[in-house]
matplotlib code that plots the C-alpha trace (Angstrom):
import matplotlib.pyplot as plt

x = [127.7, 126.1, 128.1, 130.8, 133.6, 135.1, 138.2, 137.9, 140.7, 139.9, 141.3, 143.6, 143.0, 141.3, 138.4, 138.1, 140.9, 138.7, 138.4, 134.9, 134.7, 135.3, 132.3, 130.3, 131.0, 129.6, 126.6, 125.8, 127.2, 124.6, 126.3, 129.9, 131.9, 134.4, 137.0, 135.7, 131.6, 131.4, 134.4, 132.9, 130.0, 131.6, 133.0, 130.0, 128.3, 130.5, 130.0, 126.2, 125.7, 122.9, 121.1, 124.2, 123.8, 127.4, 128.8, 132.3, 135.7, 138.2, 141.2, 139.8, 136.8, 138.1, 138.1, 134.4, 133.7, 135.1, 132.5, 129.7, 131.0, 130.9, 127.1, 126.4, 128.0, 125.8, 122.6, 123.5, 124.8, 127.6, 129.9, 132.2, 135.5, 137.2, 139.2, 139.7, 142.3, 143.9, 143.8, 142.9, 144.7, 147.7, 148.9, 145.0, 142.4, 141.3, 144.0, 141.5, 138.4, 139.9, 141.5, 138.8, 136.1, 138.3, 138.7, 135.0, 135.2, 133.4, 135.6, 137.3, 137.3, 140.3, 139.5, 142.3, 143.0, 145.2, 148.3, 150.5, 153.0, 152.7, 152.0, 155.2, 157.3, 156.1, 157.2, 160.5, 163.0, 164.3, 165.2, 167.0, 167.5, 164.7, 161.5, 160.8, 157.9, 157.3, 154.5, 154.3, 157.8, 157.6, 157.6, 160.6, 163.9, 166.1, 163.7, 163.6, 167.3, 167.6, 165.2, 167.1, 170.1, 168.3, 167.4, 170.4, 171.6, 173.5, 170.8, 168.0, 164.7, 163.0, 159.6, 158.1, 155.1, 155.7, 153.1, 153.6, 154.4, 157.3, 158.6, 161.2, 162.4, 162.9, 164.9, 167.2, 167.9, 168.7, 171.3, 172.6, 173.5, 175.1, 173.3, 174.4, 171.2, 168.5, 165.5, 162.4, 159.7, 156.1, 153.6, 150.0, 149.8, 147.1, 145.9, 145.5, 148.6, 150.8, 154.6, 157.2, 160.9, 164.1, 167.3, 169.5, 168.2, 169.8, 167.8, 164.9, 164.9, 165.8, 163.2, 160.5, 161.4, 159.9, 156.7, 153.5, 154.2, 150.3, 149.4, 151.1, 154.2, 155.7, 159.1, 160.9, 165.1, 167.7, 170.7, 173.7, 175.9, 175.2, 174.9, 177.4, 174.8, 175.4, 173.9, 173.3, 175.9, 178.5, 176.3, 175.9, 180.0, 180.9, 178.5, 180.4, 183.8, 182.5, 181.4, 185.0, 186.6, 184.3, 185.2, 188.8, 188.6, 186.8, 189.4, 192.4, 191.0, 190.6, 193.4, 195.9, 197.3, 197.6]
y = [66.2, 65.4, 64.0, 65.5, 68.2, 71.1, 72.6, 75.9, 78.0, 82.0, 85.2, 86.4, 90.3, 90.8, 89.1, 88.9, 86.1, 82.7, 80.3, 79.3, 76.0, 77.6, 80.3, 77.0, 75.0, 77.4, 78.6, 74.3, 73.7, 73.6, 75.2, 77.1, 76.7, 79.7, 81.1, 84.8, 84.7, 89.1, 88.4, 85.6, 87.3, 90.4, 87.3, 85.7, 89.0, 89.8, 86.8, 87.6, 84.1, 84.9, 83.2, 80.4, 79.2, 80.0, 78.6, 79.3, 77.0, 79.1, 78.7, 78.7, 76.4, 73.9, 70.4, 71.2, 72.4, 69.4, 67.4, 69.9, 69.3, 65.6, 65.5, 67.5, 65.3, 62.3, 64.2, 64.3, 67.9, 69.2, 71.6, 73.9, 74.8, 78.4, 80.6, 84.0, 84.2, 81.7, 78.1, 76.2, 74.4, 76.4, 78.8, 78.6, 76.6, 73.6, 70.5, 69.1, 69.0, 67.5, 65.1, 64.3, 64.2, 61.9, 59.6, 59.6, 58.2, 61.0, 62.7, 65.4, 67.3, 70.4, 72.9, 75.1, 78.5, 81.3, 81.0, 83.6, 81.2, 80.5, 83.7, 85.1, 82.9, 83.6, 87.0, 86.6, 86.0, 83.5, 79.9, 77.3, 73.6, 73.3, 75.3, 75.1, 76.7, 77.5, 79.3, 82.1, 81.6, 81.8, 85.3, 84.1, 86.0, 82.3, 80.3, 82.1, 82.4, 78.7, 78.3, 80.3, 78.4, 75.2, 75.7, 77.8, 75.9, 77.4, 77.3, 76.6, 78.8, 79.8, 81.1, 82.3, 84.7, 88.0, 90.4, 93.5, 93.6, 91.5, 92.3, 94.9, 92.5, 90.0, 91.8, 93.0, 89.5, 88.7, 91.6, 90.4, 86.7, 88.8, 86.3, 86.5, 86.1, 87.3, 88.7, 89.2, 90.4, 90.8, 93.1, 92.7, 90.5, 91.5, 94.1, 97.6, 98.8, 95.8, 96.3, 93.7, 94.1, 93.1, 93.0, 92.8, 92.8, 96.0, 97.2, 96.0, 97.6, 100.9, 100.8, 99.7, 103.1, 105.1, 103.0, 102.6, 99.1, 97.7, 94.2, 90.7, 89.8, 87.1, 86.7, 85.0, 84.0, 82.1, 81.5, 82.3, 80.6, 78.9, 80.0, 78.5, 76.6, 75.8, 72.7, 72.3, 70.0, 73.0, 75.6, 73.9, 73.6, 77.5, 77.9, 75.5, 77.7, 80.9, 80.2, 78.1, 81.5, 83.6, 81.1, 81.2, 85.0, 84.8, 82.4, 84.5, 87.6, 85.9, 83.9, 85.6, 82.6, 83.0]
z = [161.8, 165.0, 168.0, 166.9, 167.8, 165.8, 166.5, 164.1, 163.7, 163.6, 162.6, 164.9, 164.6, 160.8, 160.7, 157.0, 158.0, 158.5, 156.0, 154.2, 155.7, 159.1, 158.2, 156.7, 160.2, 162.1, 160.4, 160.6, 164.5, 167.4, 170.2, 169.9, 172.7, 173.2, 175.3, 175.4, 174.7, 173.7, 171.8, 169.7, 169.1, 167.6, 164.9, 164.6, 164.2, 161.6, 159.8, 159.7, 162.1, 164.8, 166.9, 168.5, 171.1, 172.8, 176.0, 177.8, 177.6, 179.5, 180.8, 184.4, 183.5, 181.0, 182.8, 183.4, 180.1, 178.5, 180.5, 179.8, 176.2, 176.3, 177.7, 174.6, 172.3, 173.9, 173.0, 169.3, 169.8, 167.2, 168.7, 167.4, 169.8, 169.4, 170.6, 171.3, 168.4, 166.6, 167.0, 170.1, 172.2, 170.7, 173.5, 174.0, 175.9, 174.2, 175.1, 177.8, 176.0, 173.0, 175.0, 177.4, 174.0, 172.1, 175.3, 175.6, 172.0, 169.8, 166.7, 166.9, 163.5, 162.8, 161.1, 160.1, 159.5, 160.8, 163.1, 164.1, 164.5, 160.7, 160.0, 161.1, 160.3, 156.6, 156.6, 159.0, 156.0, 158.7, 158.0, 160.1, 160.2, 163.4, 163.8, 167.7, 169.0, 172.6, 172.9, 175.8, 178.3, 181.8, 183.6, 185.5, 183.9, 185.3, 183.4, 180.6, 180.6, 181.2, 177.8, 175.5, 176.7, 175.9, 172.0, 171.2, 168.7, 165.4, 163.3, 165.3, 165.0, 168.1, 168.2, 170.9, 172.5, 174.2, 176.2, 175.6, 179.4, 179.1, 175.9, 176.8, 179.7, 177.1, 174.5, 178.0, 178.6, 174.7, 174.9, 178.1, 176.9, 174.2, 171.3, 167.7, 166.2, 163.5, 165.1, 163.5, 165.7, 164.8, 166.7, 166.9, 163.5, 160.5, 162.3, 161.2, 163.6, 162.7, 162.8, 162.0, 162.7, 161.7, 163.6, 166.7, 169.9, 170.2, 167.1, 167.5, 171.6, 170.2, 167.4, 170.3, 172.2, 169.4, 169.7, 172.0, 173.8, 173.5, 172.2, 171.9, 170.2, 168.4, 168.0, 165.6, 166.2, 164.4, 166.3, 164.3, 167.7, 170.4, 174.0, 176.6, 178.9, 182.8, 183.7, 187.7, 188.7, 187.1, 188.5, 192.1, 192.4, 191.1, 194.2, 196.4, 194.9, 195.9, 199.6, 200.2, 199.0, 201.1, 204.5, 203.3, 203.7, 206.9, 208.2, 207.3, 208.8, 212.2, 212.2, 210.3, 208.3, 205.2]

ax = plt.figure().add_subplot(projection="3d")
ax.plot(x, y, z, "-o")
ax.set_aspect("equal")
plt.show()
């Protein structure tokens, strides 16, 4: 075990959730690094694992991390890489230390367990041709226009992350492209307050309205059509279009030719 680093998945809101080779790999582990250190505790705590030696891999101190990682490794440390919830390096820190610890030629070992995206998609009733998975989308309303465009494809399956900050701004621009689609949308998964819905984007808004909008969200949709996509060259000359009819105006008024 030593020199090397695990990447353990864990629960992502019931901690009985974690697999006995996850519990096994870090009762055995030197140091755990995590993303949240309190957080990992309260697992660890549950898990009746004391006295680890935890240090931080965050999104805003990864690259150094992944060096602080490596130096470990060197010693004959084993480390153990975690997340708040989930999997790393899934919509989570971990990419740059497993990339810069496999460059520096140490293994890197998975460990799996619990996904929301699998665990949704186990429970959507949805099934398509593709599965793509894009993690959290931009906060930009164009962009995320522009993605939805992009993998709309009859009978594609989209799934993707919401904040609960976001959610409702999603769904509005769902119902605004006008997509024929099954929706299945899960909120805060395996947790005591979990909800999943199923339906239109219409629906599943209206069904949010009688709710408390707290936690994360994962949504799960299979296109039943396909969304008319604008590329830029198309975009750029209904642009061109509009202004000509705008100076057209502009020269008629002053002129008065017609």
């Amino acid at each position: 075990m030593n020199g090397q680093l695990f990447v353990i998945g864990t629960p992502i809101g019931n901690l009985e959730d974690i697999t006995l080779r996850a519990i096994k790999t870090l009762n055995e582990v030197s140091i755990i690094a995590c993303e949240n250190i309190p957080r990992t505790r309260i697992l660890l705590s549950h898990l009746d694992i004391r006295h680890k030696k935890l240090i931080e891999c965050s999104p805003s101190n990864e690259q150094n991390s992944a060096l602080g990682i490596i130096s470990l490794l060197e010693q004959g440390e084993s480390v153990a890489l975690v997340s708040d919830a989930g999997t790393p390096s899934v919509s989570d820190p971990g990419v740059r230390v497993v990339k810069s610890v496999s460059e520096a030629g140490f293994n890197v070992i998975p460990i799996p367990g619990v996904s929301a995206l699998t665990t949704i998609l186990s429970v959507a009733g949805i099934g398509g041709e593709n599965v793509v998975f894009t993690g959290f989308l931009s906060k930009k309303e164009g962009q995320i226009t522009k993605t939805l465009q992009e993998f709309a494809h009859k009978n594609n399956v989209l799934v993707v992350f919401v904040s609960c900050h976001r959610i409702k701004k999603f769904l509005k621009i769902l119902k605004e492209l006008s997509i024929s689609a099954d929706i299945c949308l899960g909120k805060e998964l395996t947790k005591s307050y979990e909800k999943i819905y199923r339906g239109s984007a219409e629906e599943i808004d209206t069904l949010l309205l009688e709710q408390e909008v707290k936690g994360e969200f994962v949504i799960v949709i299979r296109f039943l059509e396909e969304i008319p996509f604008l590329d830029k060259e198309s975009s750029f000359s209904k642009k061109e279009k509009r202004k000509q009819k705008q100076l057209k105006k502009i020269l008629e008024n002053e002129t008065g030719i017609v």
